[in-house]
C-alpha positions in Angstrom: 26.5 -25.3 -35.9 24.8 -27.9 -33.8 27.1 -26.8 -30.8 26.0 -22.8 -31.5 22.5 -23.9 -31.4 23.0 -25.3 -28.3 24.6 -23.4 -26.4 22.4 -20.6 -27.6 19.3 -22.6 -25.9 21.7 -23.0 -23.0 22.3 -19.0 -22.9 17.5 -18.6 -23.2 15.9 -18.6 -20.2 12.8 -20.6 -19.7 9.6 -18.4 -19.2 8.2 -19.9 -15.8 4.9 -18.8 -14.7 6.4 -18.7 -10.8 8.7 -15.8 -12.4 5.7 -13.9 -13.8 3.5 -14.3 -11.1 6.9 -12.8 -8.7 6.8 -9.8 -11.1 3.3 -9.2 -10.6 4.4 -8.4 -6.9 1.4 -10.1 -5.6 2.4 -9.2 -1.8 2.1 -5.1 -2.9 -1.5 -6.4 -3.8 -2.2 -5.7 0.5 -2.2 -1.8 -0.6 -5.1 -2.2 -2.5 -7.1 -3.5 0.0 -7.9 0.2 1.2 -10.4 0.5 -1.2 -13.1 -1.3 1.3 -12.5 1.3 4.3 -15.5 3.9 3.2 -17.9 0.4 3.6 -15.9 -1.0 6.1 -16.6 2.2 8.1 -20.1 3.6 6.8 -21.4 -0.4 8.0 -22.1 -1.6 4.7 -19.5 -4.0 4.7 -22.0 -7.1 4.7 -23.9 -5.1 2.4 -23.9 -7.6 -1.2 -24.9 -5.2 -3.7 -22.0 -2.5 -2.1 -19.5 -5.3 -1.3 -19.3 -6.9 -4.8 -19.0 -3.7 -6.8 -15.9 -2.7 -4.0 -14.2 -6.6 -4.5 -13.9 -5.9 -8.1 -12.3 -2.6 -7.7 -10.0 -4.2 -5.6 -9.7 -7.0 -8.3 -9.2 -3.8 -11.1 -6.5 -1.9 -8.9 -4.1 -5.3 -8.6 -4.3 -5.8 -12.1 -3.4 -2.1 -12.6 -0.6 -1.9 -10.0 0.8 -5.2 -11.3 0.8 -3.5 -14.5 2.9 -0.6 -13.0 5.1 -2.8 -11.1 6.3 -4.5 -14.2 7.2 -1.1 -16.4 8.9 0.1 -13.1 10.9 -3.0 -12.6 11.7 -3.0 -16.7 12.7 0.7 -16.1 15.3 -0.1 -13.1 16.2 -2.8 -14.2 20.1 -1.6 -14.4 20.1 -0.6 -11.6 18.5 -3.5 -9.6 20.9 -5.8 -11.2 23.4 -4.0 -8.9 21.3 -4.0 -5.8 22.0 -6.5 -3.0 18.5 -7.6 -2.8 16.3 -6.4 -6.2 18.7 -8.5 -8.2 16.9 -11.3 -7.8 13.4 -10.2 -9.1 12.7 -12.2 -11.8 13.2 -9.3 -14.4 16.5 -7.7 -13.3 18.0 -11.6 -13.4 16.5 -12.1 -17.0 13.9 -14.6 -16.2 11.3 -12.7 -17.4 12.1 -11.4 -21.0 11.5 -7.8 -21.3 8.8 -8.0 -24.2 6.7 -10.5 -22.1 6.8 -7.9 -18.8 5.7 -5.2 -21.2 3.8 -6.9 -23.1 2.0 -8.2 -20.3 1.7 -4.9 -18.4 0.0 -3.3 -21.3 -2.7 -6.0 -21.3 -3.1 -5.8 -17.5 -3.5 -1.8 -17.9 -6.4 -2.2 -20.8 -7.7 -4.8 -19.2 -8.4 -2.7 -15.9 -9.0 0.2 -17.8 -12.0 -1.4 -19.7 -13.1 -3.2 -16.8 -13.4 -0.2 -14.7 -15.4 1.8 -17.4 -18.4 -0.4 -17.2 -18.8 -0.7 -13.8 -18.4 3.3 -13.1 -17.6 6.3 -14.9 -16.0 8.0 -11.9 -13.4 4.4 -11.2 -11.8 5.0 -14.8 -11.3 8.4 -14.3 -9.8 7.3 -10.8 -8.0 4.7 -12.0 -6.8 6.6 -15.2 -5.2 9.2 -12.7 -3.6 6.5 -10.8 -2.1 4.8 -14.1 -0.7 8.6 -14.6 0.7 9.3 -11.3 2.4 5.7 -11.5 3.9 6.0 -14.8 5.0 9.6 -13.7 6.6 8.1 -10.9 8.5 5.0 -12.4 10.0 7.6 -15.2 10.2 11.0 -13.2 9.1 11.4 -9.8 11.1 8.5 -7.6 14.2 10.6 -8.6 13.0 14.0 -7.6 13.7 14.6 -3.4 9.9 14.7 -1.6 7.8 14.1 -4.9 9.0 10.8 -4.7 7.0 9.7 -1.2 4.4 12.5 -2.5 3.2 10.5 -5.8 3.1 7.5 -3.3 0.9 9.1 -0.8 -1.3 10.6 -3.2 -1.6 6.7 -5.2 -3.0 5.5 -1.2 -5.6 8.2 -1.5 -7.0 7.4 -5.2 -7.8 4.1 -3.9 -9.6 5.2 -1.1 -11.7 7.4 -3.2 -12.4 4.4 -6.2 -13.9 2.5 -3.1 -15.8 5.0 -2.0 -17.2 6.1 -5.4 -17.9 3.4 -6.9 -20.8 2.9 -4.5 -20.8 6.7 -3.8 -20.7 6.2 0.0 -19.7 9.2 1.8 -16.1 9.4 2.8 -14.6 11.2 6.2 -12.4 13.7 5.1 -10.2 12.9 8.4 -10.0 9.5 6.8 -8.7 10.4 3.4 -6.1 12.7 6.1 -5.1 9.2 8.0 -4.7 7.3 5.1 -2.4 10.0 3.2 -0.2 10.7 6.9 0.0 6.6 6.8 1.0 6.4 3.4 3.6 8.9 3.8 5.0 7.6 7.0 5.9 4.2 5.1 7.4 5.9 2.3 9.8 8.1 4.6 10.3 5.0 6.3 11.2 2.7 3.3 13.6 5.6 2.5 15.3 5.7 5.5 15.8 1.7 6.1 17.4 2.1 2.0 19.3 4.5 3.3 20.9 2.4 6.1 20.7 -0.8 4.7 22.7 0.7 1.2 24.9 2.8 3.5 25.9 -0.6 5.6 26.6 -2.6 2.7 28.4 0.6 0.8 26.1 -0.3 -2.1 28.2 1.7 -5.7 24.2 2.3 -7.1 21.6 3.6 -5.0 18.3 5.9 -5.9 19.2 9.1 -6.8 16.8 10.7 -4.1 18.7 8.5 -1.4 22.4 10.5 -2.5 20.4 13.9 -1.6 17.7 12.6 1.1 20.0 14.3 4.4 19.3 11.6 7.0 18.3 13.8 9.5 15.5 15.2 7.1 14.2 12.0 6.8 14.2 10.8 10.4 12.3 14.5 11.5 10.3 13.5 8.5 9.4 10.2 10.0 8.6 11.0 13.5 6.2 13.9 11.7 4.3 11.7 10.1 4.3 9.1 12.8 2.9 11.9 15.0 0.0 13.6 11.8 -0.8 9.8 11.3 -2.1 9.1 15.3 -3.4 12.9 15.3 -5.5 12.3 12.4 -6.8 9.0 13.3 -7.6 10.1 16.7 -9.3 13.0 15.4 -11.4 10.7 12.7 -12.0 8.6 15.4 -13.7 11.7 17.6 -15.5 12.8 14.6 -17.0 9.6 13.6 -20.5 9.1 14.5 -21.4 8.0 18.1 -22.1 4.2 18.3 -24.8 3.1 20.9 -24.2 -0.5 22.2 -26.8 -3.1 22.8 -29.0 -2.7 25.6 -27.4 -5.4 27.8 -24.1 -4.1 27.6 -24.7 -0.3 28.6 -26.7 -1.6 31.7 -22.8 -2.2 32.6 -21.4 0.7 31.1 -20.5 3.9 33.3 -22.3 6.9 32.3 -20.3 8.5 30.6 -19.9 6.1 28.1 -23.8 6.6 27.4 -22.9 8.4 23.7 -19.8 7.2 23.0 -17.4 7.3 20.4 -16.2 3.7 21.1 -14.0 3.6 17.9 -11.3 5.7 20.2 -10.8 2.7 21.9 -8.4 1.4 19.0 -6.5 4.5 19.0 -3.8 2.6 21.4 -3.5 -0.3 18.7 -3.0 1.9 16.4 0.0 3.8 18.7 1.4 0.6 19.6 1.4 -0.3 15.4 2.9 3.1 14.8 5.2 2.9 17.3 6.4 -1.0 16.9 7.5 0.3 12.9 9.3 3.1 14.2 10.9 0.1 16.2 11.7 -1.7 13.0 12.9 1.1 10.8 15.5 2.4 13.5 16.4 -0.6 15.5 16.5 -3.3 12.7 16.3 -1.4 9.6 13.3 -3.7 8.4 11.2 -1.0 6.4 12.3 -1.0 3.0 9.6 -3.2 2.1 6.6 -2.0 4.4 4.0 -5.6 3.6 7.1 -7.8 4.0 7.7 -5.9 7.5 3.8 -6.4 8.3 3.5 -10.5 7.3 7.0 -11.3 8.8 6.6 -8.9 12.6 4.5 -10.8 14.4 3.8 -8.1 16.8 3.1 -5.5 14.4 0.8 -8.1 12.5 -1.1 -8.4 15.3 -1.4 -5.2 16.3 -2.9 -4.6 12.8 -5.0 -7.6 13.0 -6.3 -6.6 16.4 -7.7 -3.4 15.4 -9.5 -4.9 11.9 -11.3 -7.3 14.7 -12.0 -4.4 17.1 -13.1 -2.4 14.2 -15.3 -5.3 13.0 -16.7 -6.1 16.9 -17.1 -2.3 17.7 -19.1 -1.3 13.8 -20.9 -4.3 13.5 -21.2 -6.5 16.6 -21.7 -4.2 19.3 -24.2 -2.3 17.3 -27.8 -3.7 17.4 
């Protein structure tokens, strides 16, 4: 009996908080970040009173999409015991007990939801719909061909509207466009890279979409959104309202720059960005997980980093 018991100790893993805090997928928390582009781009950025209600949205959608991560790892769990890389996530290698991850995913759900209620009626109805869309696609959509990358797409544009309602700032309608084109050119392009990276390894357990996905739909698919996301960014950038410099820089600017639209000048950063992750999802087959691809490239991390500061500079420095 003393032997049983343990061995049985032996066989239980210990609970770390490293593991749990893994399963939160704390580097998917970068999507969220999405919900500050209506301040970031209506100037209010710097504003207190409209930052700090937009920080705590931000705070409300990790908890949520932590919370979604954890039923969706708990639900592919089988599978990503099987998979060359998912294997090691601390649920699918039995780290993390399956009653703590749901357990804990419940609590990070209410929690949000609650939190969102008092500080706007319109963010729990937002956030409700996001919670919906999520659990939808963890049990149903990921394995239906092209609903899959749509319930993603449609996720990226929930956020943009809880950061934009929650102060009620108005939001471009060419921006909402962007951010959908962008969201649904990193889910073709996760695809694809899953595709090739399961395809070189002759993987026995792959997505369901992935044994239907034809490659060539999914690289047209790819170049057309590479192509709607710079069309709609260049056109949000033409619509958006003209910014007038400081005095002592237009003495030096031509005249035709008199009424600009100076955020068109980080339309090519955004076409070298585009164009670096088409790079990186052909070439090297590095997009099956989009924020690993952003912190690990350095070029494309600059690129991304260079238009937030030209963004900044042009909306809030060059302005008087």
């Amino acid at each position: 009996m003393p032997v049983l018991l343990v061995n049985l100790r032996r066989k239980t893993p210990k609970l770390s908080i490293v593991d749990i805090f893994i399963s939160l997928r704390p580097g998917q928390w970068l999507k969220n970040l999405v919900v500050f582009a209506a301040i970031i781009f209506s100037r209010e950025f710097f504003i207190p009173e409209r930052f700090t209600p937009v920080l705590y949205t931000f705070l409300i959608f990790c908890a949520a999409s932590s919370a979604m991560y954890l039923i969706n790892d708990l639900v592919d769990r089988e599978q990503d015991m099987l998979h060359l890389f998912k294997k090691r996530r601390p649920i699918a290698a039995g780290k993390v007990p399956t009653v703590y991850a749901l357990s804990l995913a419940l609590i990070l759900s209410g929690l949000a939801l609650v939190f969102s209620f008092q500080l706007s009626g319109y963010l729990f109805f937002i956030l409700a719909a996001y919670i919906v869309v999520q659990l939808l696609y963890s049990f149903w959509f990921k394995n239906i061909i092209i609903l899959d990358t749509l319930a993603i797409a449609f996720s990226f544009m929930l956020r943009v509207f809880a950061g934009s309602l929650v102060v009620l700032v108005p939001l471009s309608s060419w921006l909402i466009l962007t951010t959908m084109m962008l969201a649904l050119l990193l889910a073709v392009g996760k695809r694809r890279s899953e595709l090739t990276i399961l395809s070189a390894n002759q993987s026995p357990i792959r997505r369901k979409t992935l044994l239907v996905y034809p490659k060539p739909l999914l690289d047209g698919l790819v170049f057309m959104m590479a192509t709607a996301t710079l069309i709609t960014y260049s056109l949000f950038t033409f619509n958006s309202p003209e910014i007038t410099g400081r005095q002592f820089l237009a003495i030096y600017l031509p005249k035709t720059l008199s009424s600009p639209k100076l955020l068109m000048a980080t339309i090519p950063l955004v076409v070298y960005g585009v164009f670096r992750y088409l790079y990186l999802i052909f070439e090297k087959s590095e997009g099956e997980s989009p924020e690993k691809v952003l912190l690990s490239d350095a070029p494309l991390f600059s690129s991304v980093a260079g238009w937030l500061a030209a963004v900044f500079f042009l909306l809030y420095c060059f302005t008087p």
